[in-house]
N, C-alpha and C positions, 0 to 999 in steps of 0.2 A: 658047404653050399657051392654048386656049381655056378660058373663063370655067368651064363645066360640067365639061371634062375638070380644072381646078383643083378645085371644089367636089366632084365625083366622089373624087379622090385624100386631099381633105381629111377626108368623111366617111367613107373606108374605115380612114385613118389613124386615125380616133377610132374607130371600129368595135372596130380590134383595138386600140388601149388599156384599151376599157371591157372586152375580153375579159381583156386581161394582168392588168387590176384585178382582175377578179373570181376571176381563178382564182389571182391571186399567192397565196401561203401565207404563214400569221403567223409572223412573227419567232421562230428558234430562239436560244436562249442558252444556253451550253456551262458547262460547273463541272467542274472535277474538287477532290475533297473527301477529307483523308486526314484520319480521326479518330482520336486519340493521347490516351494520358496526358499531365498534364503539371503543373509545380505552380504555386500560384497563393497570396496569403495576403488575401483578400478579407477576411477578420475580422484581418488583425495576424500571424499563425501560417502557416506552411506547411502544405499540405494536397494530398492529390491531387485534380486534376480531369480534364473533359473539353475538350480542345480539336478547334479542326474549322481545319485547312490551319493552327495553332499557334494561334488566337484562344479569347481566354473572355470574353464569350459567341462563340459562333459566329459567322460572316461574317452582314452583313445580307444579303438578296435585294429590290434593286432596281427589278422588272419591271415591263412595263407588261399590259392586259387582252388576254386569249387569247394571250401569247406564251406558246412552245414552249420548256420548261425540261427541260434534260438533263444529270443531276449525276450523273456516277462519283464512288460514295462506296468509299471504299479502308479497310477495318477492320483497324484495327491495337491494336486492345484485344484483352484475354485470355477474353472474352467474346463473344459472340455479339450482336448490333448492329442496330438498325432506326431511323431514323428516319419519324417522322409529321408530314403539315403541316396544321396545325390549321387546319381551316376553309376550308381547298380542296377545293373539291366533288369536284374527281376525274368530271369527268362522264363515266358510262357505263364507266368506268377501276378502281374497285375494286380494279384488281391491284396499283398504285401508292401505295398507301391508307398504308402503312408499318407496318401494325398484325400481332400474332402472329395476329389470324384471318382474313388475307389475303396475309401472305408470311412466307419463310421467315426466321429471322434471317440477317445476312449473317454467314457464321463467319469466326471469327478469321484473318487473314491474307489475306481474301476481300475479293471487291469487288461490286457490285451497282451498275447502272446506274437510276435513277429517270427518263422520262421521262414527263411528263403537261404538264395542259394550265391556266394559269390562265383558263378559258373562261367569259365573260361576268361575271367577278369584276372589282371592286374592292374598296380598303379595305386596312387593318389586321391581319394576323396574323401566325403563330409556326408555328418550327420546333421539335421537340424528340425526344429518343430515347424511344421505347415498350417500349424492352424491361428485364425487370430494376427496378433501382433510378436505372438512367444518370443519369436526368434529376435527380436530386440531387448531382451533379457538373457537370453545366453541357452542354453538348453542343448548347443552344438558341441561335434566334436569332431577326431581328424575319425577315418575311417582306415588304414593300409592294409591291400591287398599285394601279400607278396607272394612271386614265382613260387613253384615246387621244384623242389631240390632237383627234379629229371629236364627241370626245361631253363638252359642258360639265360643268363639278362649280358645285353652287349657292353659291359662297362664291369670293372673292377666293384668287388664286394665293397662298400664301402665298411670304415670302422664302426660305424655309427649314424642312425636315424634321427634327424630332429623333425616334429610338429610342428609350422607355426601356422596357427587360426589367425588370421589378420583380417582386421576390418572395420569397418566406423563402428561409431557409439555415439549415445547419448546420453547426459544426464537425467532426463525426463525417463517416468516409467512407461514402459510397455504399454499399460493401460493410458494413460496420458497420449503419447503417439497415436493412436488407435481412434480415441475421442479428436482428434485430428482429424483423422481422415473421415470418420464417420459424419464428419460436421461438415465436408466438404471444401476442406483445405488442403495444403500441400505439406507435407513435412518440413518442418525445419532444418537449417542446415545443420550438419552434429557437430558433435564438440570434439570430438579427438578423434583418432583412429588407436587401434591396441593390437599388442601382440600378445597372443592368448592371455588376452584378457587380465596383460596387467602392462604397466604405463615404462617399464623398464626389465624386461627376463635376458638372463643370459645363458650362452650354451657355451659346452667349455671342450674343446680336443686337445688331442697332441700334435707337436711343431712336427710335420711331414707327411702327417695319415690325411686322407680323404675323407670328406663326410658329406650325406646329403640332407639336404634340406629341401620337406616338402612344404611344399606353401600353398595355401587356400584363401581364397578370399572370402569368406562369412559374412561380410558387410550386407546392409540394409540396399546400400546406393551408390558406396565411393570404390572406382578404379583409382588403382594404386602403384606405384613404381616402387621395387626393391631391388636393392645393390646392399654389397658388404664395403665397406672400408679399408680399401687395398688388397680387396681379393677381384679374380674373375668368378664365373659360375658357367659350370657346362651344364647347357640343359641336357638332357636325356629322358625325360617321361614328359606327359602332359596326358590328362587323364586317361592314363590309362595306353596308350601307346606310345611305344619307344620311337624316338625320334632321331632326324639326325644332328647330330652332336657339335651344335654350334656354342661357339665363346664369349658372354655377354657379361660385359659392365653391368647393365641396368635392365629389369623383363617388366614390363607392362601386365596386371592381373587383371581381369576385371570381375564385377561381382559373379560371384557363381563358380568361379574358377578354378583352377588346382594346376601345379604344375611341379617338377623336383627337379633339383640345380645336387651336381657333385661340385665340392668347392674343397681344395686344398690349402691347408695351411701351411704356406710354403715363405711367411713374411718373417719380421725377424718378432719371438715372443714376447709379445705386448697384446694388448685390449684394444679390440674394433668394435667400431661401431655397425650395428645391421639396420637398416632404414627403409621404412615404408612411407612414402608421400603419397598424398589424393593426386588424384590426374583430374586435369578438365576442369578446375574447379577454382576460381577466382580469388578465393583464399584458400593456402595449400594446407593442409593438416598433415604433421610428421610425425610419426610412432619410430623409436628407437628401442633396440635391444645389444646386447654387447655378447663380441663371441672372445671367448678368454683361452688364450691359449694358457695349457695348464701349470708353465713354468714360468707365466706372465708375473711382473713386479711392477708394469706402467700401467696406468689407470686408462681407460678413454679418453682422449683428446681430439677439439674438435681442428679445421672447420669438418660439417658431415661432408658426406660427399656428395656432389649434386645431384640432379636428378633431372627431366625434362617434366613441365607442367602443363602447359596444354600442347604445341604440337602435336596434333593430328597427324600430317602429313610423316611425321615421323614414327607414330605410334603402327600405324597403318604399314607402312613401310617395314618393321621390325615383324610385324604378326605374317606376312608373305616369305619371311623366313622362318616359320615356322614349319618343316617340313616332315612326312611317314620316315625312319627307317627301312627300307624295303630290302633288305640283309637282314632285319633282326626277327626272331622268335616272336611270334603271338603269344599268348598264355597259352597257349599248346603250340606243338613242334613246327607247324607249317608256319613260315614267313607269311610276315605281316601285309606285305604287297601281294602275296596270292590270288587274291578277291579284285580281279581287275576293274574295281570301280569308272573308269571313263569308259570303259569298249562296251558299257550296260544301256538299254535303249530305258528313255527316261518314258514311263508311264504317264503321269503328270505333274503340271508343273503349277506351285502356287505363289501369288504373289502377296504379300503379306507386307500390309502398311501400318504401322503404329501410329497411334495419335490422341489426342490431350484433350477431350471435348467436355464442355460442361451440358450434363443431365440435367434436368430439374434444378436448374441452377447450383447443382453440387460438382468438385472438379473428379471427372472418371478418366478412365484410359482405354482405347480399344483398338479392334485388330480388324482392318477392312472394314471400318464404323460400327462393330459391335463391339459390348463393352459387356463382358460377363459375368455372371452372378450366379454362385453355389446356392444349389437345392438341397431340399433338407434330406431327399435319398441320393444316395451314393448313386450314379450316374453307372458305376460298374453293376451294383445289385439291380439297379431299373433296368439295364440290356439283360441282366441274365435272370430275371423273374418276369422279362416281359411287362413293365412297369408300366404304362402309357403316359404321355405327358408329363417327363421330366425334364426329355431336354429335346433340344433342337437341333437337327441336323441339317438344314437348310439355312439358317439364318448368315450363315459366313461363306460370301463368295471368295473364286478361286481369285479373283483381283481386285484389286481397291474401282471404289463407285462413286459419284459424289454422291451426297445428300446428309440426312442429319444422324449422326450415331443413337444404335436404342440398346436396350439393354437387352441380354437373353443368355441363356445355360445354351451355349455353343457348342458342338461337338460338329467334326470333319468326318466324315464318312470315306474309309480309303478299305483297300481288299488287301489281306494278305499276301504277302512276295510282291505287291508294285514296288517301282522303281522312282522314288519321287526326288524333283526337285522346288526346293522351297527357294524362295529368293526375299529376305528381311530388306525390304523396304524402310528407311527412315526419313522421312521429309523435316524432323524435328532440328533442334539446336543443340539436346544431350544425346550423350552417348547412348545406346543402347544394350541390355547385355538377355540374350535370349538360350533357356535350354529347355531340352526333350526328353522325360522320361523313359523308361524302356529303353532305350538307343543310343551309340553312338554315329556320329552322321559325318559326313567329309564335308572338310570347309573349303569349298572347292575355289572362290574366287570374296574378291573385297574391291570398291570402285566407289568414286566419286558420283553425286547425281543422282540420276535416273537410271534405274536400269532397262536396258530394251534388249531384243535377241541377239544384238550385236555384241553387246556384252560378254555372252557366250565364249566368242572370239580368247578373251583373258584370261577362259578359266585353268586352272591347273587340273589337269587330269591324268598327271600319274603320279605324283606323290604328296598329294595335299594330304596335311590333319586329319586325326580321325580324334573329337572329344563331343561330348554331352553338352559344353556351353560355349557360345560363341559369340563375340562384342560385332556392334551395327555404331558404324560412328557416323557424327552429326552430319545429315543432308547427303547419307550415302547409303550402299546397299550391299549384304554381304548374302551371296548365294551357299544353301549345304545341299547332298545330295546325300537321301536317306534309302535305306533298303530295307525295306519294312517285313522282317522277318521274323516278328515277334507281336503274336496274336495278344490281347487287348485291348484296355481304354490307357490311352497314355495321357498325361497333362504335358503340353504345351507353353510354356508360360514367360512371363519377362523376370528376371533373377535379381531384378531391382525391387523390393518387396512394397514399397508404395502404387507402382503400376499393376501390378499382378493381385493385390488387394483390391486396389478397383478397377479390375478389369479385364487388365492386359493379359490373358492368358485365355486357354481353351481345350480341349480334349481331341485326339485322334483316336478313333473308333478303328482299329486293326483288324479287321473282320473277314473271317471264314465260316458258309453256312452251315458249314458238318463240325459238329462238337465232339471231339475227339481229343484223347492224351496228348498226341503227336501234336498236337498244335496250341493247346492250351492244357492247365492244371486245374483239377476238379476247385469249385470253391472250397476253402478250409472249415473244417467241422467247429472251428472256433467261432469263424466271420461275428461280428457285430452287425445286430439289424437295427436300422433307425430310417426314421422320415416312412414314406407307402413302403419300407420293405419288413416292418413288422407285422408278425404272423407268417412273416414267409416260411414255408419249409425246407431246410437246409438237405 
């Protein structure tokens, strides 16, 4: 064979590799998921919970960036069932979203297939049920989305992945909490905090190797402070973006959270203690777990290590150090500071006031005095069947009003590619903890008071945070600025599950009038119809 007819066959053989390359498709991963009662005595006592395929918490999820996740989830509760994944964009997908204002619950004895996409994500998060009171039962789990082997992470492999679900609990069921709130009361304050979901776990390395630890807060309501026992912890992730790599004793979580510490066991081998305290909260609750180094022979011993309890001012102060890597890798090749979020003209801007009002003599929560209430059709199938009178899109102004809060199925009406700035307003005495489905948003600024345009002045506009949830502390105001790139209905909501049950939450309408792939994904041929959208034709 001649030299040209060899390089001829060579370069057509490469030809259609770089074709097979390009057009191979991302990795699918299969689940099937049957969620059950079942019992469990996380505090000493037996109790009902939730289990997912018999686990409490739930199965971790493993995956790597833009694989194809498809979970048959099989409901086998006496209720009606949704899971949501906190912090997956869901791009262009809204139907997958898990939330009552984009699917139907799956009913009892029912199954519903979830397929979406982890696309251009890394990082740290959570799974948990949306619907009811679930998720004070357990039914969560971690979520990790890790790089592809072609796009570096700024830090050393670590040896080894820890989980930890951390979050309050209660002894009371789910159902009991629930009749709580329904009766027009306040939850009570809980009984412990846990680390997945048992009252003492440990994790065990070798004396020199690195290990990281992601940590979530799952809680109903309590911020949390975690430190190890004579170790440091370098951050590097928070949901989902690599940061820069500061050295913290102690990280402030609050609900809804997620964030990953590499932590070296560099002491000498014995047994530490890993400590989670409540923040803000006049009696502290502390969940303990022990990291064992693997040629340890000393037990735990105390005292723990401290932790800061309420200070504010200090809490506040720690989270402005929370800063973008702007050198490091996206979940694709371009740098993460690419996207020059401050040099962007803000389209508009909204001011968002949280508040505690009694209804009808019962206690709600609401945002610029409305306080929201789920319809029995999915607010996604009502926009895309042309549904009339399901919800409202006027009843939420762009700035707090005086007068008396009323109830209504809120939805924000915004277009496609604006450029928004929200500003969480808190005039309350707790914490606040706020996320955004669909999206991650820059936390551009945090302040005492009131905010007004001069505020402006403080924000950080070239390397602030980029994550899905973000804390409003007492009688102050934390600004994001979102870039609304991702056509849907997104839910809006407070991550403290008592306010967002009654109320505190609302939907953003992402809207472009030409219905097209390029901007959104057809509805799924599975979808669930329920409330005005059965008979609908799919």
């Amino acid at each position: 064979m001649g030299r040209a007819v060899i390089l001829h066959s060579f370069f057509v053989a490469l030809a259609l590799l770089s074709v097979s390359l390009v057009e191979a498709e991302d990795p699918y991963l299969y689940y099937t998921w049957t969620v059950t009662y079942g019992t469990a005595s996380p505090l000493g006592a037996p109790q009902q919970v939730i289990l997912i395929n018999g686990q409490f918490p739930g199965p971790t999820l493993d995956v790597v960036t833009n694989d194809n996740i498809i979970i048959n989830v099989f409901n086998k509760l006496d209720k009606p069932f949704l899971l949501t994944w906190n912090g997956i964009k869901q791009r262009k997908n809204s139907w997958q979203d898990g939330v009552l204002g984009t699917n139907c619950p799956i009913p009892s004895n029912s199954n519903f297939t979830y397929k979406f996409q982890t696309k251009d994500q890394i990082g740290t998060y959570t799974y948990f049920p949306s619907t009811l009171m679930h998720k004070a039962a357990g039914g969560f789990g971690g979520l990790n989305v890790y790089a592809r082997s072609v796009i570096s992470v700024p830090y050393p492999i670590p040896a080894e992945d820890f989980t930890l679900l951390i979050g309050d609990w209660y002894k009371s069921s789910h159902k009991a909490l629930q009749q709580y709130l329904d009766s027009g009361k306040s939850l009570p304050f809980p009984d412990a905090i846990l680390i997945n979901s048992l009252t003492q776990p440990s994790f065990s390395g070798d004396q020199g190797k690195t290990y990281m630890f992601r940590i979530s807060n799952v809680g109903l309501s309590t911020s949390f402070n975690f430190r190890i026992q004579g170790h440091t912890m370098k951050l590097v992730e928070v949901e989902g973006s690599h940061v820069v790599q500061n050295t913290y004793d102690s990280l402030d979580v609050h609900v809804g959270q997620s964030l990953s510490v590499l932590v070296t066991l560099d002491q000498p081998p014995k047994d530490y203690y890993i400590v989670a305290s409540s923040r803000f909260t006049k009696r502290v609750l502390t969940a303990t777990a022990v990291l064992r180094y693997v040629n340890s022979r000393i037990p735990v011993s105390g005292p723990l290590p401290t932790g800061p309890t309420y200070h504010i001012h200090w809490s506040m102060k720690q989270a402005r150090t929370l800063r973008w890597n702007l050198t490091a890798n996206a979940a694709r090749p371009n740098p993460q500071g690419s996207f020059h979020y401050g040099k962007i003209m803000i389209t508009r801007t909204f001011v968002l006031a949280n508040s505690a009002p009694l209804i009808n003599r019962k206690q709600r929560y609401a945002v610029n005095r409305v306080s929201y209430i789920n319809s029995d059709t999915p607010l996604k199938l009502a926009d895309y069947f042309n549904i009339p009178e399901v919800f409202n899109m006027d009843s939420i102004q762009r700035t707090p009003s005086e007068g008396p809060a009323f109830i209504s199925t809120s939805v924000v009406p915004v277009s496609l590619h604006d450029f928004i700035e929200i500003v969480f307003q808190n005039n309350e005495k707790t914490v606040q903890s706020w996320h955004l489905d669909g999206y991650d948003f820059w936390v551009v600024g945090y302040g005492f008071g009131q905010w007004t345009n001069a505020s402006r002045k403080a924000y950080n506009l070239i390397d602030a945070l980029t994550r899905h949830t973000v804390q409003v502390y007492p009688n102050s105001w934390t600004t994001i600025f979102v870039s609304l790139d991702n056509q849907g209905m997104w839910n809006m909501r407070s991550a403290i599950w008592e306010r967002q049950y009654l109320g505190q939450q609302f939907y953003l309408r992402v809207f472009n009038p030409i219905r097209t792939l390029a901007n959104e994904y057809d509805i799924p041929p599975n979808v669930l119809l329920c409330g005005k959208a059965v008979g609908q034709h799919v």
